[in-house]
C-alpha positions as CSV (number, residue, x, y, z in Angstrom):
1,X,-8.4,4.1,-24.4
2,X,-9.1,4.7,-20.5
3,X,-5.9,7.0,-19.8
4,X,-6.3,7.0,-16.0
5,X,-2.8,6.0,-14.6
6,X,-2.4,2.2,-13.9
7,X,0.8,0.0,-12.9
8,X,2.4,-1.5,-15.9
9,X,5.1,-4.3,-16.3
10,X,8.9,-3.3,-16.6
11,X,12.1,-4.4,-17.6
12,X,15.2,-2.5,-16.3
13,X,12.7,0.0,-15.7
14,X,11.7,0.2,-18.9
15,X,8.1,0.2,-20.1
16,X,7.0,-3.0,-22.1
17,X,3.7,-4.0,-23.6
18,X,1.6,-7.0,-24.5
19,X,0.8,-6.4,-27.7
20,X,-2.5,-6.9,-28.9
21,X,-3.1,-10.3,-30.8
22,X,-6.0,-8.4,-32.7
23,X,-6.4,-5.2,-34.0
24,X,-9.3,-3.1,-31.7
25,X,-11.9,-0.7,-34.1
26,X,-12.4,1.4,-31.1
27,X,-11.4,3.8,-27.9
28,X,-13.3,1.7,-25.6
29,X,-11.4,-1.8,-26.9
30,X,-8.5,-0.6,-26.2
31,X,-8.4,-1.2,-22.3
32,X,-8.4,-5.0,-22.5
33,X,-5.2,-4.9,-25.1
34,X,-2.7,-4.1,-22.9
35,X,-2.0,-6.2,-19.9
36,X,-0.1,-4.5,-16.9
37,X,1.0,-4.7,-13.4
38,X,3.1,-3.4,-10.5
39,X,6.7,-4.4,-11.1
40,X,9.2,-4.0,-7.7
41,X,12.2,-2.2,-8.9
42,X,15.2,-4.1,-8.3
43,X,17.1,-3.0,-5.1
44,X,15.1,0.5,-4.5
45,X,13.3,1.0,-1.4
46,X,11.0,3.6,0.5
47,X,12.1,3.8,4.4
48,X,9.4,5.8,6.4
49,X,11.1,7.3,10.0
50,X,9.9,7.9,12.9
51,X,8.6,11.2,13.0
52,X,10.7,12.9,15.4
53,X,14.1,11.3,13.7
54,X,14.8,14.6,11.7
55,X,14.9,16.2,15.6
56,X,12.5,18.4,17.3
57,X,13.7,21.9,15.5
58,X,12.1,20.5,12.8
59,X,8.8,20.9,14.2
60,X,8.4,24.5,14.1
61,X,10.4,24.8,10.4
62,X,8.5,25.8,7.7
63,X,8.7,26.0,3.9
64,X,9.8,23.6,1.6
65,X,13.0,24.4,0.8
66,X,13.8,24.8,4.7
67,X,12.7,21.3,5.3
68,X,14.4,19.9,3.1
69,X,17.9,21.7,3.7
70,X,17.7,20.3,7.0
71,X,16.2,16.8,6.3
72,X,19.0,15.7,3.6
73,X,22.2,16.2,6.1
74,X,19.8,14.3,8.8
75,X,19.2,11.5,6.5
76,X,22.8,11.2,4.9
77,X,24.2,10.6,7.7
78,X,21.4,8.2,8.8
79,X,22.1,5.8,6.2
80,X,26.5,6.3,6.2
81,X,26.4,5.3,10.0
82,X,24.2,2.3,8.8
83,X,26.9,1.1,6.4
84,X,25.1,2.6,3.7
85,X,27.0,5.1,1.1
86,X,25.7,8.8,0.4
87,X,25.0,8.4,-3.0
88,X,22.3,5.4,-2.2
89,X,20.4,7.8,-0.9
90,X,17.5,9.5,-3.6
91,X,14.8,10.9,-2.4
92,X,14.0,12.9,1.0
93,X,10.7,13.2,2.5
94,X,10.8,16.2,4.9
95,X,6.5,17.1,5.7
96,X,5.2,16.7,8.9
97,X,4.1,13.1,9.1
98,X,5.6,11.8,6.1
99,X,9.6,12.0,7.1
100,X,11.7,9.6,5.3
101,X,13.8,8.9,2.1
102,X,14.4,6.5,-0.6
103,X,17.6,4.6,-1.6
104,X,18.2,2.4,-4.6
105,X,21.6,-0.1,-5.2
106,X,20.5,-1.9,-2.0
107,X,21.5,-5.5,-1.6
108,X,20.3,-8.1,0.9
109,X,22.7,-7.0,3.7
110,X,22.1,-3.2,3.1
111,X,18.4,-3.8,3.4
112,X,18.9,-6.0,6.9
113,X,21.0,-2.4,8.1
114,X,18.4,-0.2,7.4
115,X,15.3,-2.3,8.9
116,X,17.3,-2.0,11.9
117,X,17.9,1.6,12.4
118,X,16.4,3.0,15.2
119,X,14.5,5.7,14.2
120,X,12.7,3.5,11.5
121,X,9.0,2.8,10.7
122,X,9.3,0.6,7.8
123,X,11.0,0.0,4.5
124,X,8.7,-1.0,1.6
125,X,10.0,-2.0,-1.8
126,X,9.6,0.7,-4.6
127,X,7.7,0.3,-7.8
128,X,7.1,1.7,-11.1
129,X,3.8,3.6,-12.0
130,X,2.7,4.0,-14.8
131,X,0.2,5.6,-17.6
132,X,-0.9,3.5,-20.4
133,X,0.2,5.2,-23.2
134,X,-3.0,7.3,-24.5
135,X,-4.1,4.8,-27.3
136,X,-2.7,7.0,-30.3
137,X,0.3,6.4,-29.4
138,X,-0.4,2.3,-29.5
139,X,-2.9,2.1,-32.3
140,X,-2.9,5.3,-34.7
141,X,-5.0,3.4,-37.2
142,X,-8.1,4.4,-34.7
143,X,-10.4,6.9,-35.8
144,X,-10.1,10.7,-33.9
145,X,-6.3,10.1,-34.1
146,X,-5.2,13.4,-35.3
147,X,-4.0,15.3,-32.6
148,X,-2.7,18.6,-34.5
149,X,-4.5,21.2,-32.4
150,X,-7.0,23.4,-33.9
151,X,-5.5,27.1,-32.9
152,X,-8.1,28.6,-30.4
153,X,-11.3,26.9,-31.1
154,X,-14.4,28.4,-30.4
155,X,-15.1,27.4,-26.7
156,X,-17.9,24.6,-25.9
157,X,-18.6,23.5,-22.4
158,X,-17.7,20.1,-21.9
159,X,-20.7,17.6,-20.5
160,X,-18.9,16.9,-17.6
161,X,-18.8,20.2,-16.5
162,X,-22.7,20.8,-16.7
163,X,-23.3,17.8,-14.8
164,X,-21.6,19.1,-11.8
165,X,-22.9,22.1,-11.8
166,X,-21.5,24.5,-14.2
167,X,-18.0,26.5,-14.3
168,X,-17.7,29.0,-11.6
169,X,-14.6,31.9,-12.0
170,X,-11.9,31.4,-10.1
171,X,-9.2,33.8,-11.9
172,X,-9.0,36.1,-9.4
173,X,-8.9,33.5,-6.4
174,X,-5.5,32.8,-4.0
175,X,-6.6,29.3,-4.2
176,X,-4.3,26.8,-6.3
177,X,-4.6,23.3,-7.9
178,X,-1.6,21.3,-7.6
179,X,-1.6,18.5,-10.2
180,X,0.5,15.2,-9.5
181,X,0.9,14.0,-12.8
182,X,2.9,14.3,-16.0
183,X,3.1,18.1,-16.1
184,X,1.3,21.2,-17.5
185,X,1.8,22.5,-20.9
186,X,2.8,25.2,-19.2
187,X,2.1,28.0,-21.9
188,X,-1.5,26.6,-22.8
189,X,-3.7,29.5,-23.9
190,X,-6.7,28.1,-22.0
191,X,-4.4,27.3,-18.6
192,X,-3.6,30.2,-15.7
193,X,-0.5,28.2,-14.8
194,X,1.9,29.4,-12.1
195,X,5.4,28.3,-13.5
196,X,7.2,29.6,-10.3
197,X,5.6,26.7,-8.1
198,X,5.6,24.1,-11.0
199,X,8.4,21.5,-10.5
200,X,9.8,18.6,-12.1
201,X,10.8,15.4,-9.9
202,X,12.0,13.6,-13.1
203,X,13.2,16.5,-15.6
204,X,14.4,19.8,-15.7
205,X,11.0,21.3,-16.9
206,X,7.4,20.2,-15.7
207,X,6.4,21.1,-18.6
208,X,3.8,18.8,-20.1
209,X,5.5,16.5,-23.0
210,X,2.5,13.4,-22.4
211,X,-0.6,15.4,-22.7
212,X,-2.5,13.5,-19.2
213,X,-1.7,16.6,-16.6
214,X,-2.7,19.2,-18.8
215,X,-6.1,17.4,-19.4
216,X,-6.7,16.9,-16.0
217,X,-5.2,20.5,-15.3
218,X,-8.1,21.7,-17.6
219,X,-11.0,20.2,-16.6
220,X,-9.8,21.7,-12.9
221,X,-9.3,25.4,-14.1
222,X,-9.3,25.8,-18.2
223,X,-10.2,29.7,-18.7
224,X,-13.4,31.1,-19.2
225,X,-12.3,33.0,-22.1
226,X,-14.0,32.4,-25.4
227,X,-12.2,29.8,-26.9
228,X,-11.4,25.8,-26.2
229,X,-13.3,24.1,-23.1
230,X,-13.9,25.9,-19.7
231,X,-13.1,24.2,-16.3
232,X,-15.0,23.8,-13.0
233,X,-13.1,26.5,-10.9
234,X,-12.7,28.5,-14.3
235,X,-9.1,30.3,-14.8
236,X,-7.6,29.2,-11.2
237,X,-3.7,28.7,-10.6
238,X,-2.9,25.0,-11.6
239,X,0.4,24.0,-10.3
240,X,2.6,21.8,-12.0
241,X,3.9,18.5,-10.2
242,X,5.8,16.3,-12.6
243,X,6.3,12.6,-10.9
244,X,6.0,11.0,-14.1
245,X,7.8,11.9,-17.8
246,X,6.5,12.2,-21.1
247,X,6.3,8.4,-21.7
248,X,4.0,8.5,-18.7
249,X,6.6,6.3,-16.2
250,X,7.7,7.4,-12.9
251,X,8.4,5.6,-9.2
252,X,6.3,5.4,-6.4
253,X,9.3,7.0,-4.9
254,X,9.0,10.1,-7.1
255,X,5.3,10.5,-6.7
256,X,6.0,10.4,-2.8
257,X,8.3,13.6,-3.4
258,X,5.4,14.9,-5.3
259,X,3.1,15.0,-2.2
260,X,6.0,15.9,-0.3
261,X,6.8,19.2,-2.1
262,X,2.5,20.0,-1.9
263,X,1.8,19.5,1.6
264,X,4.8,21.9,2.3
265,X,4.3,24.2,-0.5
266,X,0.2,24.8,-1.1
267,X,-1.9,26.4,1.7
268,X,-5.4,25.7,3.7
269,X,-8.3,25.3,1.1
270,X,-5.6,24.2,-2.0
271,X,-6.5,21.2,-4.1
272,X,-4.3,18.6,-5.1
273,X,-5.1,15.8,-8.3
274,X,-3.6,12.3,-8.0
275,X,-4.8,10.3,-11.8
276,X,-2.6,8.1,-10.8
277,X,-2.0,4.7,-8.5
278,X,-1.3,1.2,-8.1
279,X,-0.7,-1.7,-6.1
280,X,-1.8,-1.3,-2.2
281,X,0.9,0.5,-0.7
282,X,1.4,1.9,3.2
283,X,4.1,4.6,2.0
284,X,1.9,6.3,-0.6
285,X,-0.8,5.8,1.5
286,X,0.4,7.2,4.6
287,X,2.0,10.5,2.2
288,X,-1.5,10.9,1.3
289,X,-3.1,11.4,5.0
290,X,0.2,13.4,5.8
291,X,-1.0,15.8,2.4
292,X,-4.6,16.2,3.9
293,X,-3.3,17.1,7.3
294,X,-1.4,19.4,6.1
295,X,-4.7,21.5,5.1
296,X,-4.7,20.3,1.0
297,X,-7.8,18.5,-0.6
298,X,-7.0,15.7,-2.2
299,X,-9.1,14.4,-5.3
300,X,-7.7,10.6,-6.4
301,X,-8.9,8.6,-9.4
302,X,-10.4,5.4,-8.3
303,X,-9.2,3.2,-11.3
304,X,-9.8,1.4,-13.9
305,X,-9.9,-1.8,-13.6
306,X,-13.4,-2.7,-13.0
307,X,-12.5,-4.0,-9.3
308,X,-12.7,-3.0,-5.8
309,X,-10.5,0.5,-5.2
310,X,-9.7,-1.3,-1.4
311,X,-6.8,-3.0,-3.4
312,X,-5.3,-0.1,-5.0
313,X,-3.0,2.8,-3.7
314,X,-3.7,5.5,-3.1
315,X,-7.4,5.1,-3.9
316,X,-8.4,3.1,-1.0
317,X,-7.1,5.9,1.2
318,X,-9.9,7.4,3.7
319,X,-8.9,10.5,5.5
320,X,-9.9,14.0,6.4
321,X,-9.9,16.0,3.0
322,X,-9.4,13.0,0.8
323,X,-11.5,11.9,-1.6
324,X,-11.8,8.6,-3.8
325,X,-13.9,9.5,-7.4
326,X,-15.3,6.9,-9.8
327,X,-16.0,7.5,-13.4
328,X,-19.5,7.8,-14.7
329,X,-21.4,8.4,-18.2
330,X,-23.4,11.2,-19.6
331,X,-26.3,9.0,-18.7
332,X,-25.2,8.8,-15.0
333,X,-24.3,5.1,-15.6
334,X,-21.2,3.7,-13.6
335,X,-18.4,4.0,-16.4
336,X,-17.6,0.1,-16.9
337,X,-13.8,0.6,-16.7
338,X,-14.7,2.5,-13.2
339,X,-13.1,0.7,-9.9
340,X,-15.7,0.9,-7.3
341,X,-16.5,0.0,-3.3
342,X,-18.0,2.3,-0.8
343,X,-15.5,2.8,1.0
344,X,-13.2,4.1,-0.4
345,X,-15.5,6.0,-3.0
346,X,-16.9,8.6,-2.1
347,X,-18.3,10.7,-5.1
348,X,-18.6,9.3,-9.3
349,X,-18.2,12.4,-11.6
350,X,-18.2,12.3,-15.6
351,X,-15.2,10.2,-17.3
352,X,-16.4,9.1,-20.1
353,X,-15.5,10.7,-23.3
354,X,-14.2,14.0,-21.7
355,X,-12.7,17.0,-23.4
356,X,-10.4,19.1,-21.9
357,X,-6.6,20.8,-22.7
358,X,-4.1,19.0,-24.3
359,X,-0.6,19.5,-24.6
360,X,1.0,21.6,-27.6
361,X,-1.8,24.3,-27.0
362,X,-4.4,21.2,-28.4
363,X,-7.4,19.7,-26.8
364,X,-8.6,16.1,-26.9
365,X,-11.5,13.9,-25.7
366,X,-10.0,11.0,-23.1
367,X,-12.3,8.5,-20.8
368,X,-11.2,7.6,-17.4
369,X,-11.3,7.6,-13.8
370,X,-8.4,9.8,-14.3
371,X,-11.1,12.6,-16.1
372,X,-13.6,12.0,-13.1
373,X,-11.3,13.0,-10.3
374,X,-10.6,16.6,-12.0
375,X,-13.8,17.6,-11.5
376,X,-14.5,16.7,-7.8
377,X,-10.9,18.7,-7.4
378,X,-12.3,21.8,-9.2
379,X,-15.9,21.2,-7.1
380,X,-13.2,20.6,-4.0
381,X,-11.9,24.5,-4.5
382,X,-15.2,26.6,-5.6
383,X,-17.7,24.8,-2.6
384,X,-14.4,24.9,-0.2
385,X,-14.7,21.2,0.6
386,X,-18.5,21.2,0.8
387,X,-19.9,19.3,-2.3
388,X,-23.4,18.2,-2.7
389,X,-24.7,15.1,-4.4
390,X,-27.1,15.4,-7.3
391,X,-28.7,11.8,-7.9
392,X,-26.7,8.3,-7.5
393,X,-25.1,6.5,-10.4
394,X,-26.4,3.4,-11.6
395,X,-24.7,0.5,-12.4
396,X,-22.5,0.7,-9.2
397,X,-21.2,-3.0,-9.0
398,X,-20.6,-2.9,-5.1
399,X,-24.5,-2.5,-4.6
400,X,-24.2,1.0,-2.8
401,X,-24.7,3.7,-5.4
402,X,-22.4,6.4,-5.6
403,X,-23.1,9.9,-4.9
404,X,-22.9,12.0,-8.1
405,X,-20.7,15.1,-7.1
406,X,-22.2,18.3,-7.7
407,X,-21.7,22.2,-6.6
């Protein structure tokens, strides 16, 4: 099972799943069992603003929580004086470059009101992302399905990890990976997790109940310290940033406010992991650009649906410190789940059969474009935006091998 995130179908904005009409006998059978797509949810919209609508003061604020104090009032009263009522109004977008909100319970005539506000850019429908569910979860019967967590195994060095050049100790560095995902476990023994930046945009706690952030977080920054796997940048500050909740479901609205609360929150020379993404889309694509202006690298999976990353958001996104990863092998073979297309990718790293942390203080061995991005984010930090290539995949379906990313 490929657990990079992908768009499934809901109901009520609930997840719902083809079931499979035969039972598959392995991980890598599991990908074509479950059927999934982007699915609009029902009277919720993203409304971008012009970027002076918040007024000028705002362009010498700084600070998240300054932003945002200011923004919400400014955007309340946007929508009211549009006919709109206060409570529509969800989310607010307050970074430079990426000022806006999102309101749900909008009808026909409520949506006519706000496409013609002055100070707006656009209004785009909002979706539900998804993660397919890690394929435990769907098909226990599979072998390697025990997920009780050895306590503290002795520590091994995960493939991956070798192939882009080795750890590197980053404990004592400023430096911090963000990760945009389902959370951190956030008392992992093999994590250095800063709880006082983590934050939940769909619970009270970003702490880690699905088990797909804290891999990713691992493979970024697991410890250097005798036991379970080791990361790239080993024992730097991973950040949690929950958009999606222990069933893996969240909103292309909420992973907006994710990239929101990073480009105000993490400094010059920060990383930041999307595993996630979906249908083409100008308002996650556009947060993305806004997050790399800001100063943050940004490392995003290219996919997993063995087609061209140009129709997938935020993936296809080119831009100054953003980079687009696809998945490779151990034998530097294009991963067959892998999106691919050159642009937007720019490196292939290892995500095929990759251990890293796992919620519950576990570990566990995934495969995915999701596992591939992790790395380039960890190379992102320790060569501070200056990664080599080692070598060229094969296999690379678009005819223009990728770069494999090294230190």
């Amino acid at each position: 099972m490929f657990s990079s995130a992908i768009i499934i179908s809901c109901n009520d904005e609930e997840q719902s799943l083809n079931q499979p009409t035969q039972k598959p006998e392995t991980k890598e059978a599991v990908e074509t069992t479950v059927d999934g797509h982007g699915d609009i949810i029902p009277g919720s919209y993203i409304v971008t603003l012009k970027q002076d609508a918040a007024g000028t003061n705002m362009r010498t604020m700084k600070g998240y929580a300054t932003r945002q104090a200011v923004a919400k009032p400014v955007m309340s009263d946007m929508i009211t004086r549009a006919g709109l009522q206060s409570d529509q109004l969800k989310n607010v977008y307050s970074a430079e470059g990426m000022l806006g909100f999102s309101v749900d319970n909008v009808n026909n005539d409520d949506l006519e009101k706000l496409k013609s506000m002055p100070n707006v850019e656009s209004v785009t429908p909002n979706r539900v992302i998804a993660l397919i569910p890690w394929y435990c979860a769907l098909f226990p019967w599979l072998p390697d399905c025990d997920e009780d967590p050895e306590p503290n195994p002795d520590q091994t060095t995960p493939w991956g990890i070798t192939r882009v050049g080795g750890a590197t100790d980053f404990s004592n560095s400023s430096k911090k990976a963000f990760i945009i995902d389902t959370g951190i476990d956030l008392d992992h023994p093999d994590l250095n997790v800063n709880t006082s930046l983590s934050r939940s945009f769909v619970t009270g706690s970003p702490d880690d109940g699905n088990g797909h952030g804290t891999h990713v977080a691992g493979t970024i920054g697991a410890i250097d310290n005798g036991i379970g796997v080791v990361g790239v940048a080993a024992g730097v500050q991973v950040v949690a940033v929950q958009v999606l909740n222990a069933s893996g479901s969240g909103s292309y609205a909420g992973v907006i406010s994710g990239i929101d609360y990073v480009a105000q929150t993490g400094n010059t020379g920060d990383v930041a992991n999307l595993s996630l993404g979906g249908p083409a889309d100008n308002s996650i694509d556009n947060a993305i650009k806004a997050l790399g202006n800001a100063g943050v690298y940004v490392s995003l999976a290219a996919g997993n649906e063995s087609q061209n990353a140009n129709n997938t958001s935020p993936a296809r996104v080119n831009g100054s410190r953003i980079f687009t990863v696809s998945s490779m092998t151990s034998s530097d073979a294009l991963s067959y789940f892998s999106n691919y297309g050159n642009p937007p990718v720019d490196f292939a790293a290892p995500g095929s059969d990759i251990a890293s942390t796992w919620k519950n203080g576990g570990y566990n061995t995934i495969s995915g474009t999701s596992m591939a991005a992790p790395h380039v984010a960890g190379l992102l930090l320790v060569t501070n935006g200056n990664i080599q290539s080692d070598g060229y995949v094969s296999g690379d379906r678009d005819s223009n091998p990728d770069p494999i990313a090294h230190k």
